[in-house]
C-alpha positions in Angstrom: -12.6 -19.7 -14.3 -10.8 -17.4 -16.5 -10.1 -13.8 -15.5 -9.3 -10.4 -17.5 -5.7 -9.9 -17.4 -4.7 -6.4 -17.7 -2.7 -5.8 -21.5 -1.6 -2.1 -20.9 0.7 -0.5 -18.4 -2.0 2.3 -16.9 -0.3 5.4 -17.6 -1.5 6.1 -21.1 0.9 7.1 -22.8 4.3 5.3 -24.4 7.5 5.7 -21.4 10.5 6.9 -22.9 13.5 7.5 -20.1 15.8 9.4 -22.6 13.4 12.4 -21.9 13.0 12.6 -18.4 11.7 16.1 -17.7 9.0 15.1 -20.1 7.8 11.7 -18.5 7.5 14.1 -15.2 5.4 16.3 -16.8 3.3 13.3 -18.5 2.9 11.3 -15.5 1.0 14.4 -13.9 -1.0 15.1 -17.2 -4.2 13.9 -15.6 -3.5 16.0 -12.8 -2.4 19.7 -13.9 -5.0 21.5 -12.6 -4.2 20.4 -9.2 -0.3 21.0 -9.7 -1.4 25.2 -10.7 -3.8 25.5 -7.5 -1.1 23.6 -5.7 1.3 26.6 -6.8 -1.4 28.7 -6.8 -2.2 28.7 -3.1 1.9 28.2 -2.5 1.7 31.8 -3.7 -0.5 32.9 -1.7 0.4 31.2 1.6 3.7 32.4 1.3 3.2 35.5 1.1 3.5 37.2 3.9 7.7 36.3 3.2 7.8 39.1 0.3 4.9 41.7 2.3 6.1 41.5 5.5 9.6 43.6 4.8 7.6 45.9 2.3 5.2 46.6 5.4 7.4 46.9 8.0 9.2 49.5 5.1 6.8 51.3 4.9 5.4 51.3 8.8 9.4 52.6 9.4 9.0 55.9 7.0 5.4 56.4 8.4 7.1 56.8 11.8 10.1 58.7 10.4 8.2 60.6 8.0 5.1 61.4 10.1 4.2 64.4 8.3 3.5 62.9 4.9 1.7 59.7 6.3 -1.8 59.5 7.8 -2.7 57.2 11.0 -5.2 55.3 8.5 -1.8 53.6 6.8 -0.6 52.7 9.7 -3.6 50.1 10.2 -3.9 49.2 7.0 -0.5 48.4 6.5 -0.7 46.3 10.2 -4.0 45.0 8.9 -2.6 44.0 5.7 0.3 42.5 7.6 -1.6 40.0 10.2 -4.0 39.3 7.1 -1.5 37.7 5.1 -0.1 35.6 8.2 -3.0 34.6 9.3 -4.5 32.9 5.6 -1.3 31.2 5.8 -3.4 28.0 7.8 -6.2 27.7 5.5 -4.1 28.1 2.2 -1.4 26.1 3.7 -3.8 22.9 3.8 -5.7 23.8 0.6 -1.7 23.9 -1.1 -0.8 20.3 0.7 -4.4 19.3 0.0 -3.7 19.7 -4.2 -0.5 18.6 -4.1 -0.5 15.4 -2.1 -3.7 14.1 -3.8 -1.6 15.0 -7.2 1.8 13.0 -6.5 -0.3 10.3 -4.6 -2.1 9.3 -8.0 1.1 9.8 -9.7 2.8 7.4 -7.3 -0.4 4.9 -7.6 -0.3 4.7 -11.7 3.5 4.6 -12.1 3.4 1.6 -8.9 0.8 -0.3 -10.6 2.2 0.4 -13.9 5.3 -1.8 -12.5 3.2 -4.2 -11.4 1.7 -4.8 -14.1 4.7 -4.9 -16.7 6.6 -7.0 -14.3 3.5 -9.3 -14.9 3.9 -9.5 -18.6 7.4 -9.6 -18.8 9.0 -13.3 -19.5 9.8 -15.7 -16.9 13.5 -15.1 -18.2 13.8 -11.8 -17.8 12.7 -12.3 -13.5 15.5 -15.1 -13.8 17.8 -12.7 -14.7 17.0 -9.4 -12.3 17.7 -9.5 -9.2 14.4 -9.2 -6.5 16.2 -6.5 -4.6 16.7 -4.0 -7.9 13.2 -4.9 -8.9 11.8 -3.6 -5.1 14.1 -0.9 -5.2 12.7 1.0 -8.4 9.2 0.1 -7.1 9.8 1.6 -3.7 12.7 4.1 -3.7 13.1 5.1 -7.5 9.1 6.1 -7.1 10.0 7.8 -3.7 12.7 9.8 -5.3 10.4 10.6 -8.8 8.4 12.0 -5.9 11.0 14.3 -4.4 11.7 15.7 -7.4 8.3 16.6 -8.4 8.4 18.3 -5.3 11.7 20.3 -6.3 10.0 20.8 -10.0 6.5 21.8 -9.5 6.9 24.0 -5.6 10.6 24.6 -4.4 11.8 26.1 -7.4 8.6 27.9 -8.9 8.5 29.4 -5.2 12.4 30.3 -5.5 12.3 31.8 -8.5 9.4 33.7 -8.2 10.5 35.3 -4.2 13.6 36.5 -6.4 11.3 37.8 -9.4 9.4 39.3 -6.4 12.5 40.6 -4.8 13.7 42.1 -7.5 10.9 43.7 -8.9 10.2 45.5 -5.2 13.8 47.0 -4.7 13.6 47.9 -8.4 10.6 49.8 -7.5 11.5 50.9 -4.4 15.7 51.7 -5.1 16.8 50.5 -8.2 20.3 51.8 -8.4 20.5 48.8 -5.0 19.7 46.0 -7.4 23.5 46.8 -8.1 24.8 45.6 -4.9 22.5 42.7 -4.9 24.2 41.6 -8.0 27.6 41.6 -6.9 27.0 39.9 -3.5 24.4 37.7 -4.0 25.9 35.4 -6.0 29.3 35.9 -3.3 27.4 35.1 -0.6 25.6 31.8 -2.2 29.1 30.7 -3.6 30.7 30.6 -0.2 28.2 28.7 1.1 28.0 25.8 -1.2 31.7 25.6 -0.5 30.9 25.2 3.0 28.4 22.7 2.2 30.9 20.6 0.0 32.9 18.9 3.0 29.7 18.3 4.9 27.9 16.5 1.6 31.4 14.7 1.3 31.4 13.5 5.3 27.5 12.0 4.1 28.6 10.0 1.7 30.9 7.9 4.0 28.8 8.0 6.6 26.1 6.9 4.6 28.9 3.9 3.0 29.6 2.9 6.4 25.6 2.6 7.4 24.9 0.7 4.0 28.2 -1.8 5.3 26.8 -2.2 8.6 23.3 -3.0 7.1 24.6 -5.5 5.0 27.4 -7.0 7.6 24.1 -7.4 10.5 21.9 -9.1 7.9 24.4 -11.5 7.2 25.4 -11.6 11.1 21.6 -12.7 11.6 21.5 -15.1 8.6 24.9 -16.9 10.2 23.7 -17.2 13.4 23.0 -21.0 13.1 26.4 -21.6 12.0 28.1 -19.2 13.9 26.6 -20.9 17.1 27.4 -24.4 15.7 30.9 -23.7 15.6 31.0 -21.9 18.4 32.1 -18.6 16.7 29.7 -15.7 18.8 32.9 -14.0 20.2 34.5 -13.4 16.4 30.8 -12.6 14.9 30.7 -10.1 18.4 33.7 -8.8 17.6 33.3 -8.1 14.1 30.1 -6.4 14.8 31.6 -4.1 17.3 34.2 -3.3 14.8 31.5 -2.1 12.1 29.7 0.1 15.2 32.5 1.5 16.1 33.2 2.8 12.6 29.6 4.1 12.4 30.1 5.7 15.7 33.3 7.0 14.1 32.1 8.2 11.2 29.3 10.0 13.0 31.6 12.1 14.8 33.7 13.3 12.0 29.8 13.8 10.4 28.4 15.9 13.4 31.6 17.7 13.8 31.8 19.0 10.0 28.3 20.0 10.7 29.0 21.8 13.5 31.3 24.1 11.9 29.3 23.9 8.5 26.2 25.0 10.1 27.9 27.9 12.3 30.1 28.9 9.5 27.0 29.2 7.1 25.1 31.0 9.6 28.3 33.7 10.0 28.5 34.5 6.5 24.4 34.6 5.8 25.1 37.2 9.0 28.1 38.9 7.7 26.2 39.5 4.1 23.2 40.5 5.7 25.2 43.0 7.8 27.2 44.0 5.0 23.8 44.9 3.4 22.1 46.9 6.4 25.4 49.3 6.9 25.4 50.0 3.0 21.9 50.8 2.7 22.1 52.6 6.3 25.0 54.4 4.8 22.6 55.6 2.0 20.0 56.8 3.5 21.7 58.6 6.5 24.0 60.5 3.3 20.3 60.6 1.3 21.7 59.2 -1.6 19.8 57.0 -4.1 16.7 57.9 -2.2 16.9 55.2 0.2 14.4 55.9 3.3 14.6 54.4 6.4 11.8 51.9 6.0 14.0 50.7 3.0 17.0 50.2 4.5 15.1 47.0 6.4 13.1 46.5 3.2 16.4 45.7 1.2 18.0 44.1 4.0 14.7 41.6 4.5 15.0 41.0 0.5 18.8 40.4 0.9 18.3 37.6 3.0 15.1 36.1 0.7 17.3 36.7 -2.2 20.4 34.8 -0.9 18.0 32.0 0.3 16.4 31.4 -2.6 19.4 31.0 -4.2 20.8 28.5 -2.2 17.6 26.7 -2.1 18.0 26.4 -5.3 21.0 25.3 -6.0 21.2 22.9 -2.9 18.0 21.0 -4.9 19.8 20.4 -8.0 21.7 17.5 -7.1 18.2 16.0 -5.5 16.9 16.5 -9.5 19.7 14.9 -10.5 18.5 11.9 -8.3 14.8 12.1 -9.7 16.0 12.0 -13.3 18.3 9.5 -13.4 15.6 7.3 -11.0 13.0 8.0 -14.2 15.6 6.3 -16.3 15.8 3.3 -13.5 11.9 3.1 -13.5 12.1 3.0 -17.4 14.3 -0.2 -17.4 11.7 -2.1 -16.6 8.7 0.0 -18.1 10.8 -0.1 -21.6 11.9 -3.5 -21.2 11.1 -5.0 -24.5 11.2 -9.2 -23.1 7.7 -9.7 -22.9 5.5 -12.7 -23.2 3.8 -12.2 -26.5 0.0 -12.5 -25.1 -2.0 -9.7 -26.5 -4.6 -9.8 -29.6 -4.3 -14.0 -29.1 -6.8 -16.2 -28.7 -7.9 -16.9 -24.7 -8.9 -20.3 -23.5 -12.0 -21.0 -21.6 -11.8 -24.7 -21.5 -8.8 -27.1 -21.4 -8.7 -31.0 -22.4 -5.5 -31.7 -21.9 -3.9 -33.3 -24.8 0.1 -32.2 -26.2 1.8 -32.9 -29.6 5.2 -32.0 -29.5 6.5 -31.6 -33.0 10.1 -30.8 -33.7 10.5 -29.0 -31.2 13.7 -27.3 -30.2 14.9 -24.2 -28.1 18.2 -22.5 -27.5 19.3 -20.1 -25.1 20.6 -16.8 -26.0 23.9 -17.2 -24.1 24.4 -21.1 -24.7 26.0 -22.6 -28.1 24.5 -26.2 -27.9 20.3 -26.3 -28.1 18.4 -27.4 -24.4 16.4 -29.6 -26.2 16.8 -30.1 -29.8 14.1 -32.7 -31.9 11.5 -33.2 -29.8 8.2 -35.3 -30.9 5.8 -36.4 -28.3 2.4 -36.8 -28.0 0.5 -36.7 -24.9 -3.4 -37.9 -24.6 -5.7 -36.9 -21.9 -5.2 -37.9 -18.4 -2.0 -39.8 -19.2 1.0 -39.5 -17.1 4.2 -38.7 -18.4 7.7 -38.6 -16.2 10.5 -36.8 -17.4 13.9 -38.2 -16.4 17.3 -37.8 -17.4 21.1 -36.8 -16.0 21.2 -32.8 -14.9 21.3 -30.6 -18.3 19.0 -32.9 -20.0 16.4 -30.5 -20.6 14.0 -31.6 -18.2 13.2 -28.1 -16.6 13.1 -26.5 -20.5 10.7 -28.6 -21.5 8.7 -27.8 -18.4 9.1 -24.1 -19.2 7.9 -24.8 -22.6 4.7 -26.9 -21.5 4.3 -23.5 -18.8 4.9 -21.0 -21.9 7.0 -19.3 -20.2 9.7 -20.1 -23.2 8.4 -19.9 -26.9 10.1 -22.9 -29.0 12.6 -21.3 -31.1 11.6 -24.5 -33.8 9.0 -26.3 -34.1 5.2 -26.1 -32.5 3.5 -27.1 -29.3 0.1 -28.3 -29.9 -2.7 -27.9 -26.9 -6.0 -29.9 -27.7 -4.6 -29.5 -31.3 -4.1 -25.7 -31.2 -0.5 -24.3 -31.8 0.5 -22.7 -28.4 1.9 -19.8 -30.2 -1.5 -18.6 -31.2 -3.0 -18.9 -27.8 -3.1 -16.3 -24.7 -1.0 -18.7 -22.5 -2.1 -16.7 -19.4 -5.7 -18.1 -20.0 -4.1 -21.6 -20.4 -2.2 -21.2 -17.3 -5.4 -20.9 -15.0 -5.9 -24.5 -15.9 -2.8 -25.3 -14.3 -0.9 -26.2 -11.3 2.9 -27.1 -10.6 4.0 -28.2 -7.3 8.1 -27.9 -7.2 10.5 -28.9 -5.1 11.3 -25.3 -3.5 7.7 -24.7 -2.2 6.6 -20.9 -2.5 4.5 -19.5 0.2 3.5 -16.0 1.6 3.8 -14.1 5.3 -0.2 -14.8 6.1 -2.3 -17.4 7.1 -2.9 -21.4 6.0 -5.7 -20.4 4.5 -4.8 -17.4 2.6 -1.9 -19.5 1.2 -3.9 -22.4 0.3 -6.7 -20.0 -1.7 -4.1 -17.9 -3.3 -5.4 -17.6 -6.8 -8.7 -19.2 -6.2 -11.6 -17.6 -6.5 -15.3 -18.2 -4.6 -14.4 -21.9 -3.2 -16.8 -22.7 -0.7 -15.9 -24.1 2.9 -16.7 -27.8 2.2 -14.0 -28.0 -1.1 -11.2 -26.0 1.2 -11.6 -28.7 3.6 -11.9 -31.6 0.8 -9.0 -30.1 -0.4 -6.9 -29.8 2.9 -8.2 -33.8 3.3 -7.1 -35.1 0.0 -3.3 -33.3 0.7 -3.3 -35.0 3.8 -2.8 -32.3 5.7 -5.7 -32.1 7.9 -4.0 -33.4 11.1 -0.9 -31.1 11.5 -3.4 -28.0 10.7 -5.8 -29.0 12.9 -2.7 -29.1 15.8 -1.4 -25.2 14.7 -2.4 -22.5 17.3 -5.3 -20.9 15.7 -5.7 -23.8 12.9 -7.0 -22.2 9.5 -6.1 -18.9 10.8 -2.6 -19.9 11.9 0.1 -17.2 10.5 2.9 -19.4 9.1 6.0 -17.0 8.6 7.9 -16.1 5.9 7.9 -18.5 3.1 6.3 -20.9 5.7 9.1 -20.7 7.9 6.9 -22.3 11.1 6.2 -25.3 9.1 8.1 -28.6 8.0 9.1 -29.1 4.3 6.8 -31.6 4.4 3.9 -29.5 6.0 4.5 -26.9 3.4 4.5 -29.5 0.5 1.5 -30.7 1.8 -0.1 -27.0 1.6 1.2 -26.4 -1.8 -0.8 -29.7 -2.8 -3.9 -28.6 -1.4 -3.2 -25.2 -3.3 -3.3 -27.2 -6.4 -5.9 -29.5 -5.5 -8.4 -26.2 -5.1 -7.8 -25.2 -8.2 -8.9 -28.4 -9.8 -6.9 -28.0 -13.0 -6.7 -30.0 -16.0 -2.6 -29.9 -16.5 -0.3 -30.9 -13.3 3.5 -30.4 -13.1 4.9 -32.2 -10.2 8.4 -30.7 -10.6 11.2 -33.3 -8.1 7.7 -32.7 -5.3 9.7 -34.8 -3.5 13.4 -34.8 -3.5 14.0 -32.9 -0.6 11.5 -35.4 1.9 12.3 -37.5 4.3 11.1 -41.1 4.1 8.1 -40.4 6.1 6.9 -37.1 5.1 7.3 -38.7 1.5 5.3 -41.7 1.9 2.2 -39.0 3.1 3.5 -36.6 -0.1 3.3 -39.7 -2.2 -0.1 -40.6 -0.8 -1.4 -36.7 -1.9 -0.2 -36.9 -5.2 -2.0 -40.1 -6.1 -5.3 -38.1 -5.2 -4.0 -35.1 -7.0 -3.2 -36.7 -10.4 -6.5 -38.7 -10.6 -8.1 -37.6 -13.8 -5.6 -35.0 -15.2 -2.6 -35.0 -17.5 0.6 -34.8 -15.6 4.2 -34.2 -16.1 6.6 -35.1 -13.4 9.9 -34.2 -13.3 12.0 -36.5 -10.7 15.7 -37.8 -10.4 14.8 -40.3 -7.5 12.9 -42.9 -10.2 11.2 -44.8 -6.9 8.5 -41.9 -7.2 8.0 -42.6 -10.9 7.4 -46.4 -11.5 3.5 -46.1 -11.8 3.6 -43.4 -15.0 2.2 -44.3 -17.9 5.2 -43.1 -19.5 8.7 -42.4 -18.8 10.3 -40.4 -21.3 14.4 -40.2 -21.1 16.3 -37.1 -21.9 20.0 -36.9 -22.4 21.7 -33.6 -24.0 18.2 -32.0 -24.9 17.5 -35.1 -26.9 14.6 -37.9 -26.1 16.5 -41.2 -25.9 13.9 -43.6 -24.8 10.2 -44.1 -24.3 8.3 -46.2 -22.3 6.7 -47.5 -18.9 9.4 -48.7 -15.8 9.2 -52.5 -16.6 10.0 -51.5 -20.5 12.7 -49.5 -19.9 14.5 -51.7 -17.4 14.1 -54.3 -20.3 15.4 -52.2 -23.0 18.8 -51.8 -20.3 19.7 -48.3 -21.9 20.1 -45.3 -20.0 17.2 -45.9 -17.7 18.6 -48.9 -16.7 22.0 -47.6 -16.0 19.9 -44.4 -13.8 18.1 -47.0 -11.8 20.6 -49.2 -11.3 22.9 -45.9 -9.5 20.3 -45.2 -7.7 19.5 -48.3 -6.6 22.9 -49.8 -5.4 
């Protein structure tokens, strides 16, 4: 029955978000090699960006100059020329091959490296995170570790080296130029990310005003019950319009600073560029500097590589910026030191069911007063024990403690006479099932949710199973029975259809230890009297706890212990209790009138 359970987080090495730039580089240490023939075939495939002005250079003095030039240059530079463009398909693929197959495995191992911490951290710390941070750095904060490996290991090492490349050509080719390319270049880049300032500006309140809408149409949707049940759809209409129209407003103002970003950015790259071609024009028709002809369009073609470059540059920073701070949000839960202390302990392989409770006591972090405080119980095999008591009793800490999801902060927990705290509780828990109140099911199929966690059960027990949780009828009426989809947390069934799933979820995995926590507080009479009916099947031969506030579901356990401010105050069956006309007595006699 037991199962290897995964102790390490799959990437090898120990995550530490104060040193971002290093994580990137560690995450991808498996993967290098295909990171440099990434870059490698970047080089190459891009190309033809840094040859094609030096060709067309020198093709220009050939034709100007013909007396010092032979025909034969002329096709080898034009041969040269369509030979880089045309590798550009094949070394194009081979650079996206490397690369893609390199961040896709990065993405894989730092996913499943979040999977598998969130697995081992403590059923407090998922209490206290919220789902929607959790799926955010396990969707975006990965998508954005992504983009910036993109920035890291091929925009910028591609910048930098078509301005090393730049450089070194009009160095070569008319060095005394390199001085005007110092003094504009930087200009000319400057001017533009002012340009580009309003429009980033106009994308943050547009993007506000999307991320308002988003949030004001899910909860449109949500209200729609209510909202029809008082008769509200011309306010929730309204109020909807109001949030389009300021999209739609926003928009405008978006696309209009665009508009005039875009043209104004395109007029100065011009200008520059113009700028560049008279100066170097000037040179060369005055024959200073020994500038040709072919390199006035040489240094005019590296103007414009030069000033993109730049900007390229600079316009990924704030993108890097992103990808760092999302390796620190990936590291909050990959450093997160809350775990449930499971590895090195001993695994269970076989499960009696008998507690001792011994002194036991736990206390919240954030809480003065102890949950429970004192507790001695013992519990034999296949003995049912209820746990009752006014809200804040400690009735759902002392289920947490029987799960191990909370470690007692005194005394010890005894399974089958070993101490709990020397056992890998994740073993323990495949002997056992809990059916709650709130029933948790998936978007698939009946069957998929009743096998969930269950491993090679044949036909004839799914079916036994389905029959003891008394749910054979209502499946057998679904649409495509078995294969039935049931929705989002079961949203085409009944509370009580759902209940009766989640019993036959338990039921398959034939445990040893059942927690029935309030299965049926939220029932009506008839779908209880059927729950009630499953249950009786389901706790045949196993130790149970159940947890209930309506004390009609509990009068046949062997035991009902009483809880009152984390303390047991009484202990016995239904008929000794009512005797004893304590607490129980009082609870029963509410509930009753």
């Amino acid at each position: 029955m037991t199962k290897t359970i995964p102790d390490s987080i799959e990437l090898g090495f120990h995550y530490r978000s104060d040193a971002p730039l290093r994580m990137l580089l560690l995450l991808y240490r498996s993967d290098w090699q295909k990171l440099v023939l990434s870059l490698l075939f970047f080089v190459i495939k891009h190309s033809p960006e840094w040859i094609r002005p030096l060709i067309i250079a020198n093709i220009i003095d050939l034709l100007t100059q013909p007396q010092h030039h032979s025909l034969f240059n002329l096709w080898l530079n034009g041969g040269i020329l369509i030979f880089s463009i045309m590798q550009n398909l094949p070394t194009h693929y081979l650079h996206i091959w490397a690369m893609s197959h390199a961040i896709r495995q990065m993405e894989l191992n730092l996913r499943s490296a979040i999977i598998v911490r969130l697995q081992q951290l403590s059923i407090s710390y998922h209490n206290q995170s919220s789902t929607g941070a959790i799926q955010a750095k396990l969707l975006q904060d990965v998508d954005k570790i992504q983009q910036l490996s993109q920035s890291v290991f091929q925009f910028i090492p591609a910048a930098l080296l078509t301005i090393l490349i730049a450089i070194a050509v009009t160095a070569q080719r008319a060095p005394w130029f390199l001085l005007f390319f110092v003094a504009t270049v930087p200009a000319a880049v400057l001017v533009i990310q002012g340009l580009r300032q309003p429009m980033h500006d106009r994308n943050h309140v547009f993007r506000k005003q999307v991320e308002t809408m988003s949030a004001h149409l899910s909860e449109m949707i949500k209200l729609i019950p209510v909202t029809r049940a008082h008769g509200a759809e011309a306010v929730a209409i309204g109020q909807t319009r109001d949030r389009l129209d300021a999209v739609k407003q926003a928009g405008v103002r978006l696309d209009g600073i665009n508009a005039v970003t875009n043209a104004s950015t395109w007029i100065i790259f011009r200008m520059f560029s113009a700028i560049c071609l008279l100066t170097s024009a000037y040179l060369a028709h005055q024959g200073q500097l020994q500038v040709s002809a072919g390199d006035v369009v040489l240094l005019t073609g590296y103007f414009d590589t030069l000033t993109q470059s730049t900007a390229q540059i600079l316009a990924v920073l704030p993108q890097m910026t992103t990808g760092f701070e999302a390796i620190r949000s990936v590291g909050e839960v990959l450093e997160c030191p809350d775990l449930e202390a499971n590895q090195g302990k001993q695994p269970i392989n076989q499960v009696v069911g008998r507690f001792h409770f011994e002194q036991v006591s736990f206390s919240y972090p954030s809480q003065p007063q102890p949950a429970i405080q004192g507790i001695n119980l013992t519990v034999a095999e296949d003995e049912t024990i209820a746990l009752v008591g006014p809200s804040g009793a400690g009735k759902s800490t002392l289920v947490n403690l029987l799960l191990g999801f909370l470690r007692p902060t005194e005394g010890q927990i005894f399974l089958d006479g070993q101490d709990m705290n020397h056992l890998d509780l994740r073993t323990y828990r495949q002997f056992v099932s809990v059916v709650a109140q709130e029933t948790i099911l998936f978007e698939g199929t009946v069957r998929e949710n009743i096998l969930y966690g269950s491993q090679s059960v044949s036909e004839t027990q799914l079916k036994q199973a389905i029959c003891d949780a008394h749910a054979e009828e209502f499946i057998a009426q679904l649409s495509e029975g078995l294969n039935t989809r049931i929705g989002e947390n079961g949203a085409r069934l009944s509370g009580g259809q759902r209940q009766r799933l989640a019993i036959a979820r338990a039921l398959i995995r034939n445990p040893r230890i059942l927690i029935l926590d309030e299965a049926t507080a939220s029932l009506d009479a008839a779908s209880e009297s059927l729950i009630q009916a499953a249950l009786t099947t389901l706790m045949r031969g196993r130790t149970t706890f159940v947890v209930a506030h309506r004390l009609s579901t509990i009068h046949r356990a062997d035991r009902i212990v009483v809880l009152e401010k984390g303390c047991i105050k009484e202990v016995g069956n239904h008929h000794q209790l009512l005797q004893q006309d304590g607490l129980y007595a009082q609870l029963h006699a509410l509930q009753v009138v």
